[in-house]
Every structure is written in structure tokens, then in C-alpha cells.
C-alpha positions as CSV (number, residue, x, y, z in Angstrom):
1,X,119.4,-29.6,-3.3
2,X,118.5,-33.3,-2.8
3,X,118.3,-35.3,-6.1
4,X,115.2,-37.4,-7.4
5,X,117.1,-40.3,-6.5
6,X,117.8,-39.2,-3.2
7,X,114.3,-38.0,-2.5
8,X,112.8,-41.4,-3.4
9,X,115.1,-43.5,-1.2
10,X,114.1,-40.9,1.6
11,X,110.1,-41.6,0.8
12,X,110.7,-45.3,0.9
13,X,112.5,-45.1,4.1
14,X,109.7,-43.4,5.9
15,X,107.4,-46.0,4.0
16,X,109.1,-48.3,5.7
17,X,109.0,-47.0,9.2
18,X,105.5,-46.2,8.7
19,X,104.4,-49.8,7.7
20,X,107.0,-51.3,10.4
21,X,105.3,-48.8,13.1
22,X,101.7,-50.4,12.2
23,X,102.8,-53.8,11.9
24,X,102.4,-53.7,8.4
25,X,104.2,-55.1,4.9
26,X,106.2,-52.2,3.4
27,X,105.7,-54.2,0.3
28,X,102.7,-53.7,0.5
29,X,102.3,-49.8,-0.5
30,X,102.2,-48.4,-3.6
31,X,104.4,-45.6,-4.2
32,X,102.7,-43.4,-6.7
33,X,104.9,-40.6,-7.8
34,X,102.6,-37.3,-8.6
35,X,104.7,-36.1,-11.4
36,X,102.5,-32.8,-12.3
37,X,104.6,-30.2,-13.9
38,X,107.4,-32.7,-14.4
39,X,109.1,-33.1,-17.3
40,X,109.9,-36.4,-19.1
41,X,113.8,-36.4,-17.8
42,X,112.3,-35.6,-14.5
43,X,109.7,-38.6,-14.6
44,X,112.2,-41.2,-16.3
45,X,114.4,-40.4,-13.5
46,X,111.8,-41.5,-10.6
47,X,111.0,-44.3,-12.3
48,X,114.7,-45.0,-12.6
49,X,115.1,-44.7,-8.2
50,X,112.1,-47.2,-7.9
51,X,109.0,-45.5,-7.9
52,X,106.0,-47.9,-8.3
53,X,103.8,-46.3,-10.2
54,X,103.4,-42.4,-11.8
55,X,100.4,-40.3,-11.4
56,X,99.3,-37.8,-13.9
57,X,96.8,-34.9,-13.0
58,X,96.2,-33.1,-16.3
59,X,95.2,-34.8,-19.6
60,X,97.2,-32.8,-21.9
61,X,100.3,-33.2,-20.1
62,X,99.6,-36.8,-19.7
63,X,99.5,-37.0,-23.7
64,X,102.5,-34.9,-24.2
65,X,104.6,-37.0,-22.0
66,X,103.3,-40.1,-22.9
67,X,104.8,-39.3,-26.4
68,X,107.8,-38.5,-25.1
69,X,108.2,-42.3,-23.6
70,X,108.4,-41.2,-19.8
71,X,106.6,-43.4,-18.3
72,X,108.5,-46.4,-19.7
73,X,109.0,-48.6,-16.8
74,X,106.1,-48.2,-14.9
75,X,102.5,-48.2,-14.7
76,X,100.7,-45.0,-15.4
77,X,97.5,-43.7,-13.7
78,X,94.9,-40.7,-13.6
79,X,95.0,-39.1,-9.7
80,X,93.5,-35.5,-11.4
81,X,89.8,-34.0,-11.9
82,X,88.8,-36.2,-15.0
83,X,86.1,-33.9,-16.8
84,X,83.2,-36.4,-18.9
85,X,84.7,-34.1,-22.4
86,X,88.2,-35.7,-21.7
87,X,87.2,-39.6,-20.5
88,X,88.6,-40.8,-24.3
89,X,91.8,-39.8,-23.8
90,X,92.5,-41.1,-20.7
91,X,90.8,-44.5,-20.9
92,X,93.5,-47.3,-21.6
93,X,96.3,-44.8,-21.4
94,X,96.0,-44.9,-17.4
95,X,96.0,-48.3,-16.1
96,X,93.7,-46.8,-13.3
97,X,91.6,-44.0,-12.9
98,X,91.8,-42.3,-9.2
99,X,89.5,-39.9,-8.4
100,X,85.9,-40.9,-10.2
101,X,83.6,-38.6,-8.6
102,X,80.4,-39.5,-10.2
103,X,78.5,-41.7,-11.4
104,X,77.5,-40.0,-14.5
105,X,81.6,-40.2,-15.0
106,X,81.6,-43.7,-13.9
107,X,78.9,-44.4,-16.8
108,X,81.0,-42.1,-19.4
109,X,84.3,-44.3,-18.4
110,X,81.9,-47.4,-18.8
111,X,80.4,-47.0,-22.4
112,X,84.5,-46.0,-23.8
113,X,85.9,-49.0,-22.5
114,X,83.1,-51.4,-23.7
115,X,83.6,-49.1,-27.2
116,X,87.1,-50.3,-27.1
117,X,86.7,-53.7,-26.0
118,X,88.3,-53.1,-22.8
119,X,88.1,-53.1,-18.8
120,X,89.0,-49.7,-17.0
121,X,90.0,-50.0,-13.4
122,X,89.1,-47.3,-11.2
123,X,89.0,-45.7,-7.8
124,X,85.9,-43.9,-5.9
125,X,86.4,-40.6,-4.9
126,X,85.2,-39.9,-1.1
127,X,84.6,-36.5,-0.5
128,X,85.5,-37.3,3.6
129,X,85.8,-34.1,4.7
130,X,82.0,-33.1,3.1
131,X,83.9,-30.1,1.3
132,X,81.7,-27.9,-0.6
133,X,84.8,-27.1,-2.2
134,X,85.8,-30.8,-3.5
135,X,83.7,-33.6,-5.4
136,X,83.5,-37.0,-4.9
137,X,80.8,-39.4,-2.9
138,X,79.8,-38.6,0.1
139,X,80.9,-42.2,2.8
140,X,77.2,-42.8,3.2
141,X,76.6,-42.7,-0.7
142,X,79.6,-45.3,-1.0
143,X,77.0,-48.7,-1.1
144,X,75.1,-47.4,-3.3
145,X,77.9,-46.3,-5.9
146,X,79.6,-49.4,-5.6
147,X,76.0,-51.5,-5.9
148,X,75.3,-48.6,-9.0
149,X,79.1,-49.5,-10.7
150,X,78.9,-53.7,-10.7
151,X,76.0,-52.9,-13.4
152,X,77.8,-51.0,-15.9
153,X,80.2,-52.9,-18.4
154,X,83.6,-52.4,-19.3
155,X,85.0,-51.0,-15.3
156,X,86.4,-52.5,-12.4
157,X,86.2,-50.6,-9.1
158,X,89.5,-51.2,-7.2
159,X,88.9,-49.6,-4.3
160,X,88.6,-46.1,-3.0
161,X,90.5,-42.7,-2.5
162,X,90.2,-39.3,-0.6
163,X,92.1,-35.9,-0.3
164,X,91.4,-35.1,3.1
165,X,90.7,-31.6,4.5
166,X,94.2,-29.1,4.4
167,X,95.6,-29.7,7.9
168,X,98.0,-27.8,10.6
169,X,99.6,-31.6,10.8
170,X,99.2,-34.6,9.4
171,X,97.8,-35.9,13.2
172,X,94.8,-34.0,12.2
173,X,93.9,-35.6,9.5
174,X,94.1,-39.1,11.4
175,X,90.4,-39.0,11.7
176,X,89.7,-38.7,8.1
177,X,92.0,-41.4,7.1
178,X,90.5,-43.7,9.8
179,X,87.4,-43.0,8.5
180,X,88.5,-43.7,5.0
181,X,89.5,-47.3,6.7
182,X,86.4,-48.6,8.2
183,X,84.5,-47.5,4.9
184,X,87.0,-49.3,2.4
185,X,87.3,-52.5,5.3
186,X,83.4,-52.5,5.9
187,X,82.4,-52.4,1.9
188,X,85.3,-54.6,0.8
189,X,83.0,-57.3,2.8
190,X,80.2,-56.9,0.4
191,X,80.6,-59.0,-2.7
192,X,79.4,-56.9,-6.0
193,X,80.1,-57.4,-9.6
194,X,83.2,-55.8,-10.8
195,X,84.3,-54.3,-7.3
196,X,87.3,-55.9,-5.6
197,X,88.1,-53.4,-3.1
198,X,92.0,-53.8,-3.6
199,X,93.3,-49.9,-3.1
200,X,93.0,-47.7,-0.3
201,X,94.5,-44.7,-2.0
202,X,95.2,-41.4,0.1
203,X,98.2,-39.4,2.1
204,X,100.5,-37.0,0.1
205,X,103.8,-35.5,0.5
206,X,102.9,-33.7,4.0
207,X,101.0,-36.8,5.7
208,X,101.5,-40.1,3.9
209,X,103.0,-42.1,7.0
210,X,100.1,-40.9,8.6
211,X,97.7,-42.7,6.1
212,X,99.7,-45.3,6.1
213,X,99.8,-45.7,10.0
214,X,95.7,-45.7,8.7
215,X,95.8,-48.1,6.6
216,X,96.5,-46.5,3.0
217,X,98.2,-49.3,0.4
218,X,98.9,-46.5,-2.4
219,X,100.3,-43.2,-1.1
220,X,100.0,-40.2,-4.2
221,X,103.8,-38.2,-3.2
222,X,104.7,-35.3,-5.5
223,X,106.8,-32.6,-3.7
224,X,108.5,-34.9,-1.4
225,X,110.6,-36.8,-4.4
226,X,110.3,-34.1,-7.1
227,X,110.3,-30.4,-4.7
228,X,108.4,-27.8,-4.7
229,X,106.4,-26.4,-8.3
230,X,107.2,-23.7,-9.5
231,X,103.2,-22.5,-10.4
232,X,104.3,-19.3,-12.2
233,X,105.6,-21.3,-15.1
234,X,101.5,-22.7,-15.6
235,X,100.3,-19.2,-16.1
């Protein structure tokens, strides 16, 4: 069984070749390491082979970890289903929020941070695939959202992310990402308060040099440096 360690340096090299393939900076992506159902050891020891950043998908876990000092070495963000009832917990804990859906979220996010005297950076959730089974903004609601968000105090949009449809192969989700692209390129034009469209966000374990190839600058990798899960240990 390959180590963390191992793992990692095999993630960056196919960043790498990714990047290199599109003429791109490897520097340039983001390595979030989706460290769901990881313990602390685990997590300390990804931040240890060079991750960039880790991602945390459940609050509670977040919190339990966070006390245990795993992240220390690296920036911490959100990339779960942020419920409105949990938005205090998570606001200046995550350096940025992936994944708001809403913008009765965005609002909720908004009025903590100004309550605490800070600025909350977050991401726009897309909803690319217009799955009935996933939230998030639908591309042609994207203007609006981002026109909606430089009103409201205390956030700053960084750009956008998307979980596109479950593929046979990560060619098929090309189209997605492409379309992810053109939406984050053609709105990163417009100039709006509070929105600096920084982040392209999207590609996981099975089709990250895919997005990248796309255009992605933060890839969200979880089974790729840490294995599989084990889900029977959650019930």
C-alpha cells in the first residue's frame, strides 16, 4: 500500500503533466487535499508531503480536528454542504468557503462575518450538470448572484466551483469543465464589488488533470493521496 507521502508526490506529478500538457504554470494549482474521514495523523501527514491546502466536508469533524492541531501548516477550507444552522461554526475557521449554493446562505455567511468584524471568502457553487439531485446556481443565474453578492458586507467571492455529473471517464466530463471555463473567464470580466474571480475550483481524484487541461487552478483530491474510505466506519 502506497503511503500519504507517496500518494501526494504522485498527485503533483500528474499536476505537473497536466499543467505542462496545457501550457500552463504547475504553480499555479492549488492542491486541496479532501481529508473527510481522516484522522489528524493522517491530515498532518499530507500537510507534511506538500499539500497546499485541506478541505473539510463535515462541520463537526472540522471542529474535532481543528482541536487536535491538524491542520497546522496549511490553510483550511469548507468544500462540504454548508447548512444556514451551521454557518457560525465555519466562518473564520475556513479561510474559504467552497460550495455556497444560495444566496439565502450567501446572506447568512454575510451578516456572521460583519458580526465578527471580518471578511469571509467564498466560492459559487454551479450546479453544471442541472442535477435535480445537487444544489448550487444554475450558469445562467451566475451574473446575477455575483451582481446580488458585491451588495452584502463582510464576503468576498473568489471565484467559482462545480462537481460535475458522475462520469464513465473523466473525457466525459470535458464539456462540463469547459463550460465551467467560459462562465468563470466571461464573468471574471465584469468588475463588481467584493468579487475577484481568482479560483476556478473543480476535478477530483478520478478527473482532476482533466479539469486542469480545462482550466481548474484548485483541484479538491481525496482518495488519490489518502485511498479509499472505509464508509462502514460512519454508520
Amino acid at each position: 500500500m502506497s503511503s500519504i507521502t507517496e500518494n501526494v508526490a504522485r498527485v503533483r506529478a500528474e499536476i505537473e503533466r497536466a499543467a505542462l500538457a496545457a501550457g500552463r504554470d504547475p504553480q499555479e494549482i492549488k492542491l486541496v487535499a479532501a481529508t473527510k474521514m481522516n484522522d489528524a495523523a493522517r491530515v498532518r501527514e499530507a500537510i507534511a508531503a506538500g499539500v497546499d491546502i485541506c478541505g473539510e466536508n463535515r462541520v463537526q469533524e472540522m471542529l474535532e480536528k481543528q482541536a487536535r492541531g491538524a491542520y497546522e501548516g496549511a490553510p483550511l477550507h469548507f468544500i462540504g454542504h454548508l447548512q444556514k444552522n451551521k454557518v457560525k461554526q465555519v466562518v473564520g475557521l475556513a479561510s474559504l468557503i467552497h460550495g455556497v449554493d444560495s444566496l439565502p446562505l450567501l446572506e447568512t455567511i454575510s451578516r456572521e462575518a460583519q458580526k465578527r468584524g471580518l471578511v469571509q471568502e467564498v466560492l459559487l457553487e454551479v450546479n453544471i450538470g442541472a442535477e435535480t439531485s445537487k444544489s448550487g446556481f444554475a450558469p445562467e443565474e451566475i451574473p446575477a448572484a455575483l451582481e446580488a453578492a458585491s451588495a452584502f458586507g463582510g464576503i468576498s467571492v473568489r471565484g467559482l466551483m462545480a462537481i460535475p455529473p458522475i462520469c464513465r471517464s473523466p473525457d466525459e466530463n470535458r464539456p462540463f469543465f469547459l463550460a465551467m471555463r467560459k462562465l468563470f473567464v466571461d464573468n471574471g470580466r465584469k468588475k463588481y464589488d467584493n468579487v475577484s474571480m481568482d479560483f476556478l475550483s473543480m476535478g477530483m481524484s478520478g478527473d482532476f488533470p482533466a479539469a486542469i487541461a480545462c482550466g481548474a487552478n484548485m483541484v479538491r483530491v481525496g482518495t488519490a493521496i489518502f485511498g479509499a474510505r472505509n464508509y462502514d466506519i460512519d454508520k
